[in-house]
VEXNURO-388731 format. One record per residue (C-alpha): x, y, z; residue number from 0. Coordinates in steps of 0.05 Angstrom, whole numbers, plus 5000, padded with zeros to 4 digits. Layout:
# residues N
<<X; Y; Z>; NUM>
...
This chain:
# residues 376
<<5051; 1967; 1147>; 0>
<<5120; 1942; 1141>; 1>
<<5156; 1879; 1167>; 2>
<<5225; 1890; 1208>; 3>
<<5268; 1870; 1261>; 4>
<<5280; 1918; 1321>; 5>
<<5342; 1868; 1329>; 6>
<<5378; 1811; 1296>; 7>
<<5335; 1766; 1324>; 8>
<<5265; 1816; 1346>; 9>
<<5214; 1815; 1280>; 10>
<<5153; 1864; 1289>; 11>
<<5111; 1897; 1248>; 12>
<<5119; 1980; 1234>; 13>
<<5050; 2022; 1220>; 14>
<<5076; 2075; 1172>; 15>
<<5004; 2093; 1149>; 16>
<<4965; 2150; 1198>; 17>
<<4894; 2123; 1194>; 18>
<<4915; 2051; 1212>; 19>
<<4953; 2069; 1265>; 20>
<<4898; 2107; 1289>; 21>
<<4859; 2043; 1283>; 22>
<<4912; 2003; 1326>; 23>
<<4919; 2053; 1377>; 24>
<<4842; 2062; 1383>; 25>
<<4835; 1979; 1386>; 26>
<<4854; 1967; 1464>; 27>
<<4818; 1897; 1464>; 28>
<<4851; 1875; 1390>; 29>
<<4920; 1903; 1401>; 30>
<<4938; 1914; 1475>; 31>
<<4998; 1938; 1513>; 32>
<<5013; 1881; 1552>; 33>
<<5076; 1838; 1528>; 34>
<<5076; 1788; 1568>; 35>
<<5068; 1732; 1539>; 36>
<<5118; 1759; 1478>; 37>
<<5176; 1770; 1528>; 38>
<<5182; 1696; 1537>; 39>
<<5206; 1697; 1474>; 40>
<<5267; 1746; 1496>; 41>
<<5327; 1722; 1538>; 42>
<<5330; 1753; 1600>; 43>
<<5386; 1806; 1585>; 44>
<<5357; 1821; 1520>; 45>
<<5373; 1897; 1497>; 46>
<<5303; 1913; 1488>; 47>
<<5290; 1888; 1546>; 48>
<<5284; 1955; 1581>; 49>
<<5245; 1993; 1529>; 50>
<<5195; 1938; 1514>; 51>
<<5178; 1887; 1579>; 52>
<<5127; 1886; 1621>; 53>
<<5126; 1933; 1675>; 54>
<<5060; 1949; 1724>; 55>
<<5054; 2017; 1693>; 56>
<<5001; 2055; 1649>; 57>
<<5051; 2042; 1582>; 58>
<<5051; 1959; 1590>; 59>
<<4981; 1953; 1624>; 60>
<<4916; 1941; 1594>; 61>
<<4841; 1935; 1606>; 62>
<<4817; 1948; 1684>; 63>
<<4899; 1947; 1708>; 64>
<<4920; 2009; 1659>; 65>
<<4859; 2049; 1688>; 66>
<<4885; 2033; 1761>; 67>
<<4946; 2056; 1735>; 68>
<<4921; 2116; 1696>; 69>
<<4882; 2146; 1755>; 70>
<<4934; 2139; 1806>; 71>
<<4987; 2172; 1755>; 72>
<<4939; 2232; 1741>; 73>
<<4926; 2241; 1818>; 74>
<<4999; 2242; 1837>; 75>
<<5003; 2295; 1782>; 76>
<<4950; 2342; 1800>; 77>
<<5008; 2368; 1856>; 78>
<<5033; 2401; 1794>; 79>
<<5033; 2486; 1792>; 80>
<<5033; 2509; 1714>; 81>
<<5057; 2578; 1736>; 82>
<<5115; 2547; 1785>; 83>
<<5145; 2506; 1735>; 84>
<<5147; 2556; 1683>; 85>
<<5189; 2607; 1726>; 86>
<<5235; 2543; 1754>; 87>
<<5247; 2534; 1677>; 88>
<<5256; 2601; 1662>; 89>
<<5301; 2614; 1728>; 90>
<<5338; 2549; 1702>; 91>
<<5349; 2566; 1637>; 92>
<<5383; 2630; 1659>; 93>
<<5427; 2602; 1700>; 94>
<<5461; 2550; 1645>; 95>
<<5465; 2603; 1595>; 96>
<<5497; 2659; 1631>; 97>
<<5548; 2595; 1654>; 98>
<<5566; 2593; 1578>; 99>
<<5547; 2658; 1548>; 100>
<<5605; 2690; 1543>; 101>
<<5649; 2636; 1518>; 102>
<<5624; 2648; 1441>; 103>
<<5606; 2574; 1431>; 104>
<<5564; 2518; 1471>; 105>
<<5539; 2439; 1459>; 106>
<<5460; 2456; 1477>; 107>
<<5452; 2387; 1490>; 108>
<<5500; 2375; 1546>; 109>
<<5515; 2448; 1570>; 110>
<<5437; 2470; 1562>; 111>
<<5384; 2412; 1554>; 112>
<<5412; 2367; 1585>; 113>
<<5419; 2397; 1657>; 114>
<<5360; 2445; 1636>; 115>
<<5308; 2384; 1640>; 116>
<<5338; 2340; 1700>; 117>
<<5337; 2401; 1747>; 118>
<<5261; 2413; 1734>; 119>
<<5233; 2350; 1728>; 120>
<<5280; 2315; 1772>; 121>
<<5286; 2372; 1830>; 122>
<<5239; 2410; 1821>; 123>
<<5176; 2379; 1804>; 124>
<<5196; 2308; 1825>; 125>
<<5230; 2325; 1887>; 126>
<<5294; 2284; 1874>; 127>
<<5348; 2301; 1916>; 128>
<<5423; 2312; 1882>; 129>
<<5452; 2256; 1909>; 130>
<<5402; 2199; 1870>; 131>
<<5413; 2236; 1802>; 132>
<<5474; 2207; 1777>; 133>
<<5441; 2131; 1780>; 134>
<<5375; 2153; 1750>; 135>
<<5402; 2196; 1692>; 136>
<<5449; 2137; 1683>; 137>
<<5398; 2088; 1673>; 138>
<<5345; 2126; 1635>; 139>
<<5389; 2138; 1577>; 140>
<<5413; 2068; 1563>; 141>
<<5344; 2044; 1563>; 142>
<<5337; 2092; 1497>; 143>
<<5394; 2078; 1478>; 144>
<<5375; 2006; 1484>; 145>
<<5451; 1981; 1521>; 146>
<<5406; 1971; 1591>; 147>
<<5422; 1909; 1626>; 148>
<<5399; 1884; 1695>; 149>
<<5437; 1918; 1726>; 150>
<<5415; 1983; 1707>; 151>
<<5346; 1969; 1721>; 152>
<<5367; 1947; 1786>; 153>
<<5405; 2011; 1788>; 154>
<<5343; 2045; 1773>; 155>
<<5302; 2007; 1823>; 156>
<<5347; 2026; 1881>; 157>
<<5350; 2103; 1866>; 158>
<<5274; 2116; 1859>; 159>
<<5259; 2056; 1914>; 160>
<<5309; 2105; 1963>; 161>
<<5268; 2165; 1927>; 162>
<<5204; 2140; 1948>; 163>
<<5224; 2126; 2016>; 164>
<<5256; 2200; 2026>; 165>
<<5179; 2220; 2025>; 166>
<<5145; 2191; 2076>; 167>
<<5159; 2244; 2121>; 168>
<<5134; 2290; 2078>; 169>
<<5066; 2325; 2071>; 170>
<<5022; 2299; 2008>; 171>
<<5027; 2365; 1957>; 172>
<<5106; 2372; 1964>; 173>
<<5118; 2341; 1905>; 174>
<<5096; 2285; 1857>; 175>
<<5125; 2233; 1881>; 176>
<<5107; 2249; 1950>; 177>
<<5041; 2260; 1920>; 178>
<<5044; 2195; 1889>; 179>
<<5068; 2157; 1950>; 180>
<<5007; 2183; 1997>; 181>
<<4955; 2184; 1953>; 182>
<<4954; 2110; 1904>; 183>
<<4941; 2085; 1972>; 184>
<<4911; 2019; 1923>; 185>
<<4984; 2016; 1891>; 186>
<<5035; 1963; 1924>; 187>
<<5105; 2002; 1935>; 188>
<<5131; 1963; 1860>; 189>
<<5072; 1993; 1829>; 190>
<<5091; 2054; 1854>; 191>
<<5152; 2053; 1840>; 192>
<<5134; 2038; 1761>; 193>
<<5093; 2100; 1752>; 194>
<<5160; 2137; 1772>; 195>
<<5195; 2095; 1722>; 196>
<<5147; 2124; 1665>; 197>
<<5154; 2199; 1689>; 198>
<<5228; 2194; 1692>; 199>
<<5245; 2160; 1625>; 200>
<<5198; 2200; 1583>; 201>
<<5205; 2271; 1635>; 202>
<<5280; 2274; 1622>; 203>
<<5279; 2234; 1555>; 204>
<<5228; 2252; 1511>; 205>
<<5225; 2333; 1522>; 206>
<<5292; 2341; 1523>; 207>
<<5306; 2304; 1457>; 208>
<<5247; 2353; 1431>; 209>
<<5277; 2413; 1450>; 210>
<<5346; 2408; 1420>; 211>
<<5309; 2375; 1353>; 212>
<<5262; 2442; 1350>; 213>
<<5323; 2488; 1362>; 214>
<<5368; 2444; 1311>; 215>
<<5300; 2467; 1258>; 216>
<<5296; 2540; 1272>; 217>
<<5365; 2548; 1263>; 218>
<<5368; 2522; 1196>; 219>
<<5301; 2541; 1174>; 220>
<<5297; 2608; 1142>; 221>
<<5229; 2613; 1163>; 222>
<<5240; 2615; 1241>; 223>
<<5290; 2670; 1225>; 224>
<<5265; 2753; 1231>; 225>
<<5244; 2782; 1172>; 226>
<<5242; 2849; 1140>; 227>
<<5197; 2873; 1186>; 228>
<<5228; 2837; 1244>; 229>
<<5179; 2789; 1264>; 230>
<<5192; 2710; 1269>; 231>
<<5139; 2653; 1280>; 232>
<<5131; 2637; 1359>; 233>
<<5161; 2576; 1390>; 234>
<<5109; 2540; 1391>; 235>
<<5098; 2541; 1315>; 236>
<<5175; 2509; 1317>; 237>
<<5147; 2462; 1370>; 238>
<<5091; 2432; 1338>; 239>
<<5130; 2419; 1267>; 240>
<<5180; 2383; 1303>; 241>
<<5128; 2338; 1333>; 242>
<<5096; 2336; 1271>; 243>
<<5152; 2319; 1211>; 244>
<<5214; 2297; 1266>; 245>
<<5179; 2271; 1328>; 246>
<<5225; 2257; 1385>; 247>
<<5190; 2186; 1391>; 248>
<<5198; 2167; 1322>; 249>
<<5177; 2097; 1326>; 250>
<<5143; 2059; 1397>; 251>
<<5079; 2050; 1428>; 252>
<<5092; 1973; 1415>; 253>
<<5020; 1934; 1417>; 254>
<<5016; 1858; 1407>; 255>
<<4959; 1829; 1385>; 256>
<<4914; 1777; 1424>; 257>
<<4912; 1732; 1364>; 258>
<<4922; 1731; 1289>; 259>
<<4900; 1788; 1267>; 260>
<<4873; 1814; 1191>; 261>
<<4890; 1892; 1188>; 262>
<<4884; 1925; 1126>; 263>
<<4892; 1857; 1092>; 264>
<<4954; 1829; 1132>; 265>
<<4955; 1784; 1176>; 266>
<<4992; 1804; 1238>; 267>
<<5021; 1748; 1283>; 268>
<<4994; 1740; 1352>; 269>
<<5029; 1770; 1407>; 270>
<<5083; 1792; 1358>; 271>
<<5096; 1865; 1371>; 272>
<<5060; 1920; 1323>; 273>
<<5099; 1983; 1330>; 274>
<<5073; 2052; 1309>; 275>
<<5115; 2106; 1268>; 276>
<<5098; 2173; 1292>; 277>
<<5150; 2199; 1242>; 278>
<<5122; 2159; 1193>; 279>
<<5056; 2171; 1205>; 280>
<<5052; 2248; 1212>; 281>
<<5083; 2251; 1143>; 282>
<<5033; 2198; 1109>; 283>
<<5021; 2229; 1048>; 284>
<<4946; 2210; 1043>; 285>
<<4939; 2265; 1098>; 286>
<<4999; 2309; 1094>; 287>
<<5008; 2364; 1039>; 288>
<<5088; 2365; 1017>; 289>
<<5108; 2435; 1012>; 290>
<<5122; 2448; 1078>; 291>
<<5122; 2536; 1056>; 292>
<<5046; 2517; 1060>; 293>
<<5032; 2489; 1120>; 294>
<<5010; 2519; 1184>; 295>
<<5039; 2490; 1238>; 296>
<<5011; 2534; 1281>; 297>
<<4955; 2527; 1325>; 298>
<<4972; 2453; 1345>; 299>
<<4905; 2427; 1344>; 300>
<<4941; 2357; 1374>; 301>
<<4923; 2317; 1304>; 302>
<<5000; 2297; 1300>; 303>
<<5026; 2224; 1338>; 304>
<<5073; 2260; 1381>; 305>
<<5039; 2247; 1450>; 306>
<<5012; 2184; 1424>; 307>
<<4932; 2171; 1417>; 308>
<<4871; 2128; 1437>; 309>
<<4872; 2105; 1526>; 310>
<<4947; 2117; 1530>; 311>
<<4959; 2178; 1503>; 312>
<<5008; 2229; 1544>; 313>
<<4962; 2253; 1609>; 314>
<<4949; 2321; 1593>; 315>
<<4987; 2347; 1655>; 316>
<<5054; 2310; 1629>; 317>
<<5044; 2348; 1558>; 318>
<<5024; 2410; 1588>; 319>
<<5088; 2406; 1631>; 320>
<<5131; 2390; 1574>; 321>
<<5108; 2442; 1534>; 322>
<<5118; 2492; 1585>; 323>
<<5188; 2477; 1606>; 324>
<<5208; 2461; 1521>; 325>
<<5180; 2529; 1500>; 326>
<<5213; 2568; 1562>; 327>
<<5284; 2535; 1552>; 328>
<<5278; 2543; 1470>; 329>
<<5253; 2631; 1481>; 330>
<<5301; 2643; 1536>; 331>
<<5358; 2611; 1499>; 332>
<<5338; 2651; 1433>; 333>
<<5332; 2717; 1462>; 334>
<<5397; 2707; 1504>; 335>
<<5433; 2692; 1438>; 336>
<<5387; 2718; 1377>; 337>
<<5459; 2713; 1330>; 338>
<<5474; 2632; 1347>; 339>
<<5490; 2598; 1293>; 340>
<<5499; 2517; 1283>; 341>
<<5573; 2510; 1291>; 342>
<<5580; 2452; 1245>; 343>
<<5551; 2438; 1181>; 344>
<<5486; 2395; 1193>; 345>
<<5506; 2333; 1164>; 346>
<<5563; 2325; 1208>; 347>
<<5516; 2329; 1263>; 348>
<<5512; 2254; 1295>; 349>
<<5443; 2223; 1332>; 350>
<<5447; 2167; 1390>; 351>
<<5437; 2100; 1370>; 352>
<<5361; 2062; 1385>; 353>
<<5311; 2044; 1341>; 354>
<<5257; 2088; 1385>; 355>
<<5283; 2154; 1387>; 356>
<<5306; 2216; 1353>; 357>
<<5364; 2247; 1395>; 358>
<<5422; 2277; 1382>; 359>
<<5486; 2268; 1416>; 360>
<<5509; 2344; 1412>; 361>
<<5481; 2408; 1386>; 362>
<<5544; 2448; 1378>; 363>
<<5531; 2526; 1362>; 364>
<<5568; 2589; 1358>; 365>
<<5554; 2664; 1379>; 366>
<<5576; 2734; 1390>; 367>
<<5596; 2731; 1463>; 368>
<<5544; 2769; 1512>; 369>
<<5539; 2792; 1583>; 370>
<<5501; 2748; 1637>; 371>
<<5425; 2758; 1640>; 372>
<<5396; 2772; 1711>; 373>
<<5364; 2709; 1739>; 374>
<<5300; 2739; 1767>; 375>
């Protein structure tokens, strides 16, 4: 564990060790989710506000309230279809690369990923109509990007509250948040509306951000390229190492301790926030081996920190999702364009600014041009 400041004026604590954050994240009644009573140490247009404050969702709940929330989340998701939103990613992905295909040169994260993962999540499994886009996308990224003030999260507030409404009309299994809206009959409309909050910021966010960072490795990795024989590890291989070594959450999953608290022989300030490393953590060497030509990433037998661990984990539905749409938009893009190349050396590349995630502003590439695919 590591002392820092998440601001100028924010001091936490950073788990860089796997087996004690294990321990934190396991330890619901010794380090919960709630920050309550830490945010009245924040002023009230504090940047970290957005990413960090209470909220009556399953990320910022604890005990009895984050099962209330946990059970209404994973029955608004069982609406889902597996097979319907691989083809809508597959049919999407398509679409955006035949609209830049034969141009010889993209930015994957604005031309491809971008629009890739707000037309499924947003459209098609949400069931948000175009017109309520522009405000939600808007406010999502700046609370990653940490620049959210209140009036983006008022922003936000209106678009989903005008969301939610759009679906009362509307049978139960349209979509998830129609799903949502009929069925957490025990959740008041701003409870509601919070469980739409947490799909949206890590549906758009979080995938997205893992997608470019998995392409951004096979392309410079030799050992996602053919070889002799003309065979290349699958996607998901790619996948998994990214959410192993360069997790798109790299640090989060704040806790804050009921009391003073003796971990590992420090002692942790009460209700000061304890943040977990997943990139830290995944690479500990106490459980990691360094030469990454030996590892098998393949398989992903979920011991990595990439969905997060212990009662608020990733829903299985939300990581099955993810997965689905990532791998779709990463083989569809590759077998469009097998010859793309980065189109800048990788140290000019540049990433947004946060201290949570791991995104990149642009993922410029080049490529022989080619002829539009058929969108099935």
């Amino acid at each position: 564990m590591v002392p820092v400041l998440l601001a100028e004026d924010v001091p936490a604590t950073l788990v860089i060790g796997y087996d004690t954050a294990k321990r934190v994240l396991n330890d619901d009644d010794r380090f919960p989710a709630d920050p309550r009573t830490w945010q009245k140490t924040l002023p009230t247009r504090h940047r970290l506000r957005p990413m960090m404050e209470w909220r009556p969702n399953t990320l910022r709940a604890a005990g009895d309230e984050h099962g209330r929330y946990r059970k209404a989340l994973n029955r608004g998701l069982t609406v889902v279809d597996l097979h319907y939103v691989r083809a809508a990613a597959e049919r999407t992905a398509i679409s955006l690369i035949n609209s830049f295909c034969r141009d010889a040169s993209a930015d994957l994260v604005s031309q491809y990923f971008s629009p890739l993962f707000t037309s499924v999540l947003t459209s098609d499994i949400m069931g948000c109509p175009p017109e309520l886009l522009g405000d939600v996308l808007t406010a999502t990224a700046a609370m990653f990007d940490t620049d959210a003030t209140v009036d983006v999260e008022a922003m936000l507030g209106s678009a989903l509250g005008a969301l939610m409404a759009s679906k009362n009309g509307c049978p139960a299994h349209t979509d998830v948040t129609a799903n949502l809206v009929h069925t957490a009959t025990d959740l008041a409309h701003e409870e509601k509306l919070h469980q739409l909050v947490t799909l949206l910021t890590a549906g758009i966010e979080v995938p997205r951000n893992h997608a470019a960072n998995t392409t951004l490795l096979m392309l410079t990795n030799d050992r996602y390229r053919h070889n002799e024989a003309g065979f290349a590890p699958p996607v998901e291989d790619a996948m998994v190492e990214n959410l192993t070594t360069d997790p798109p959450m790299a640090n989060y999953a704040p806790r804050y301790p009921r009391a003073r608290t003796l971990l590992d022989g420090i002692w942790l300030p009460a209700h000061q926030p304890v943040l977990i490393s997943m990139a830290a953590c995944n690479n500990d060497p106490t459980i990691r081996r360094t030469n990454d030509s030996d590892w098998d990433y393949g398989g992903g037998n979920g011991w990595h920190l990439g969905h997060g661990a212990g009662r608020h984990r990733c829903p299985e539905m939300t990581r099955r999702s993810s997965d689905l749409i990532v791998g779709a938009a990463i083989g569809q893009l590759f077998d469009a364009l097998p010859d793309m190349q980065l189109a800048i050396p990788r140290e000019q590349l540049t990433w947004r600014p946060g201290p949570f995630h791991r995104s990149l502003t642009a993922l410029p590439v080049a490529f022989p041009p080619a002829e539009p695919l058929l969108i099935p």
